[in-house]
N, C-alpha and C positions, 0 to 999 in steps of 0.2 A: 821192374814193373810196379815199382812201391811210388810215394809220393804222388800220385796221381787224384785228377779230380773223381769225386765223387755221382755217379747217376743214380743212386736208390738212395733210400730213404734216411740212410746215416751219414753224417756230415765225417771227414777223414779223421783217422784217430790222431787223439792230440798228442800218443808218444809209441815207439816202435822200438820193441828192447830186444837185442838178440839174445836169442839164448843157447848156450853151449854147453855141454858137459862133458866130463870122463875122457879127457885125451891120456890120462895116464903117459908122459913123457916118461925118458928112461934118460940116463948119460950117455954122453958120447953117439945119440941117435941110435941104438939098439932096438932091434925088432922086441915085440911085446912074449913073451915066452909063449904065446895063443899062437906065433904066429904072423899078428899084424904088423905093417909097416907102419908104425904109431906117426912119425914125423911126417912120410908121404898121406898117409891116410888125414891127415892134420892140415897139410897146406892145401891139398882137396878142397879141405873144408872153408879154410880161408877165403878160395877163389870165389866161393858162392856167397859170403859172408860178404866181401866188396859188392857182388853186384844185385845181393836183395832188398837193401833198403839205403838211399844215399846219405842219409843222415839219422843213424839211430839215436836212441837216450842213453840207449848204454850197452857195451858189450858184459855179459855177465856169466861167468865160467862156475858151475855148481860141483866142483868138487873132483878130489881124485885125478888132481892138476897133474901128480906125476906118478908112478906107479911103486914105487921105492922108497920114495922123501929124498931122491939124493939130491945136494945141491945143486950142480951142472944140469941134471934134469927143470930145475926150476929158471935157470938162467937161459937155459935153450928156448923154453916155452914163451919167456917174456920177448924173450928176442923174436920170436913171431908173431905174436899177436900184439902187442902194444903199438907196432907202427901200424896196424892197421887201425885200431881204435883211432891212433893219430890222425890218421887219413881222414875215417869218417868222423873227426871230432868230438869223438864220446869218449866216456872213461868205461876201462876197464876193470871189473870187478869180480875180484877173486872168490871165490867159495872154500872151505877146507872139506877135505870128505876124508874115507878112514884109510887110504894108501898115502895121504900125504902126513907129514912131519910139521907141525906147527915151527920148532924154532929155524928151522929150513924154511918152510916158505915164507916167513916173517921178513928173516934177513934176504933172502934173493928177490921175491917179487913186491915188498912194502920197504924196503930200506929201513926195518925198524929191527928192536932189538930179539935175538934168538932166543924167544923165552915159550913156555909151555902156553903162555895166556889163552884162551877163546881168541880165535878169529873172526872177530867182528866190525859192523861196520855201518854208520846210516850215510844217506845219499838222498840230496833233494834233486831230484831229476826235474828240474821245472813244475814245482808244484806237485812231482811225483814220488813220491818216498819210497823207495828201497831199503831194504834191512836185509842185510846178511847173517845171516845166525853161524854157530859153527858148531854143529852135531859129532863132530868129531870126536872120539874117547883116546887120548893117549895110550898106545899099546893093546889096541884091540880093534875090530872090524865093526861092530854092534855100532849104532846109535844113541845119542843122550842127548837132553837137555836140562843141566841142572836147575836148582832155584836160581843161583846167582846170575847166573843166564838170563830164564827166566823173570826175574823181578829186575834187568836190567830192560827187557823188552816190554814188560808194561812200561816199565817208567819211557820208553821212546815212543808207544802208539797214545799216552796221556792226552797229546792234544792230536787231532784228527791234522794230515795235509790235505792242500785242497782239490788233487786228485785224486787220495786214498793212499793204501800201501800195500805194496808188493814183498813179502817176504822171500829169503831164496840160501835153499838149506843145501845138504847133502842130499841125506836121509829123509825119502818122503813119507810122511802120514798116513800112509797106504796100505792094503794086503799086498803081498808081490804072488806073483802069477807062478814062480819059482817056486817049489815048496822051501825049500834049505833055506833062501833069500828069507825067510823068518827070522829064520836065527840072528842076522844081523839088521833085524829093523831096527825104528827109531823106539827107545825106549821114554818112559815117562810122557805119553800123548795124552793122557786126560790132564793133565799140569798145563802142559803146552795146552790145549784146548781152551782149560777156561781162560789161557794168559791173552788168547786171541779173542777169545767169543765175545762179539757187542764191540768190536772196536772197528777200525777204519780199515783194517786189512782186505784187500779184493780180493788175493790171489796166492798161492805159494807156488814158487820154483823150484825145481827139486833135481834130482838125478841116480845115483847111483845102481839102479837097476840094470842097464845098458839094455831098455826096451821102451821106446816111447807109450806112458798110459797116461791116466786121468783119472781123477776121482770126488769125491767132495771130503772135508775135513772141517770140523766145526762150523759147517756151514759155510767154508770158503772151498771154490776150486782148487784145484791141485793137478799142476801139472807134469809132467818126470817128462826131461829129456832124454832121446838115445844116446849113448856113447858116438864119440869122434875116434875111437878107437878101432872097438870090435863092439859086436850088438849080442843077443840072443838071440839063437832061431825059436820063437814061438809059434815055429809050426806044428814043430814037434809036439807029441803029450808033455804034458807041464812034467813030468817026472825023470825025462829024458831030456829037457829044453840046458840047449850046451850052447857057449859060445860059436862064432863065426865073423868072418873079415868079410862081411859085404852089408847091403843095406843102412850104411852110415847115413846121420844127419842132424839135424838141431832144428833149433824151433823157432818163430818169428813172432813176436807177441805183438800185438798191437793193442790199445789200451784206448776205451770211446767211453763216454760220456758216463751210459747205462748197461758195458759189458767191456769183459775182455776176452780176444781172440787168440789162438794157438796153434799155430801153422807147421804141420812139419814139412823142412826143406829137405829133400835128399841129396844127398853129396855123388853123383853120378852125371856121367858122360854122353849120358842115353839122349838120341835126336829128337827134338821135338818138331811138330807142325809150326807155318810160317801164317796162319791165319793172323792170328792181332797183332799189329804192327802201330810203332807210334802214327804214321800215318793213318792208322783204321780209330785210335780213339783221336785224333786232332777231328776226323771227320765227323766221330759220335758227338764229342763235344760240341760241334758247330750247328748240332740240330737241336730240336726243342724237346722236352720230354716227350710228348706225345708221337714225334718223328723215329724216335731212338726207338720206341717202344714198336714201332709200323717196320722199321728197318731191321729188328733184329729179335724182337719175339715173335712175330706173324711167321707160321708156319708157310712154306709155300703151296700153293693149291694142287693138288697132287689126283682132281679131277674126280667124275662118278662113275662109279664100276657101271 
């Protein structure tokens, strides 16, 4: 239902970035110790992924790619999602989060050398700039972003793109709704803040909570994807809030002139209604604003008592 013309007041967005998080892969396709079918819960995910938007800017996975760092976990994962990025012609872009192994994902998912370095990365999406950070701490769960980091990402937002940028971490700049989820926040955020504040960045992409939220962070949005794995029940009191294998899904970003949007998909089977039909907008399309508006905001007359 994506790609479609426009009838309100915003012209289509000029880029459409999926966004995925937290499949946590395992080897040999092993359920997630919670429980989930990580692999099935995954290709789930995929199915909806082909058919939300036909041509994204970019597939972009925030982290906690595998749940171990083992290698075959990282090779199974590519082996799934790179032919679809193929399909819809966009690149896929990795995130590191604090369950993956930098010299592991290095060597299986970039073909580069198995070394401790930061996972990083820029991407001109058509005028759109993407920055990958990689909050990750060797041997620990918590979040960080050094200076070296740091003073690497000013030196890439120095000159503005001509859509802006998109950054897209682990660990988001956030309170989390979890109480414990403290413990492994992102550390060092007033550094990170000023390295952002005043520059071109619209938005951050984030993950690791496994609960879709939002918030604002130096005065850019923020937004956290659900896990493709297993999610949190926040129904529960936040002090009792435990994992659970349902309500999966990821996010659909679309990115317009004067704002960016953040849509979450759910990964479910559940029937929908047969009202809109490409047939129903060929016919909106063929009327004038003023028809569309008579056709399908006018209440129908429902007479006087």
């Amino acid at each position: 239902m994506d790609g479609l013309p426009s009838f309100g007041r915003h012209d289509a967005a000029s880029h459409a970035i999926i966004h995925l998080s937290d499949p946590h892969f395992l080897a040999g396709g092993a359920r997630h110790p919670g429980g989930a079918d990580t692999d099935a819960n995954f290709a789930k995910t995929l199915e909806a992924v082909r058919r939300v938007h036909p041509s994204p800017a970019a597939i972009v996975v925030t982290g906690d790619l595998t749940d171990l760092g083992e290698p075959d976990a990282y090779r199974r994962l590519r082996t799934a999602l790179e032919p679809v990025g193929t399909a819809l012609g966009c690149p896929v872009i990795w995130v590191a989060g604090n369950h993956d192994e930098r010299p592991a994902l290095r060597a299986e998912l970039l073909d580069e050398e198995p070394t401790e370095e930061p996972v990083t990365g820029v991407w001109d999406l058509d005028g759109l700039r993407l920055i990958a950070l990689d909050s990750s701490v060797p041997g620990w769960h918590h979040g960080d972003l050094d200076e070296a980091q740091l003073s690497w990402l000013r030196e890439a937002l120095a000159t503005p793109a001509p859509h802006g940028t998109l950054l897209a971490l682990h660990h988001p700049p956030l309170p989390a709704h979890v109480p414990l989820f403290d413990i492994l926040e992102l550390r060092h955020q007033d550094e990170f803040a000023a390295a952002i504040r005043g520059s071109d960045v619209r938005g951050i992409l984030a993950g690791h909570l496994h609960y879709s939220s939002s918030g604002i962070f130096a005065g850019v949005p923020v937004s956290v994807a659900s896990s493709t794995c297993y999610t949190m029940n926040v129904a529960l009191p936040a002090a009792e809030v435990n994992g659970m294998d349902a309500a999966q899904s990821f996010h659909l970003v679309h990115v317009y002139p004067d704002t960016i949007t953040h849509t979450v998909v759910p990964v479910t089977d559940a029937p929908t209604a047969d009202f809109f039909s490409e047939e129903w907008l060929r016919e909106m399309a063929a009327l004038t604003a003023d028809q569309r508006l008579e056709a399908f905001s006018r209440k129908p007359d429902q007479g006087t008592a």
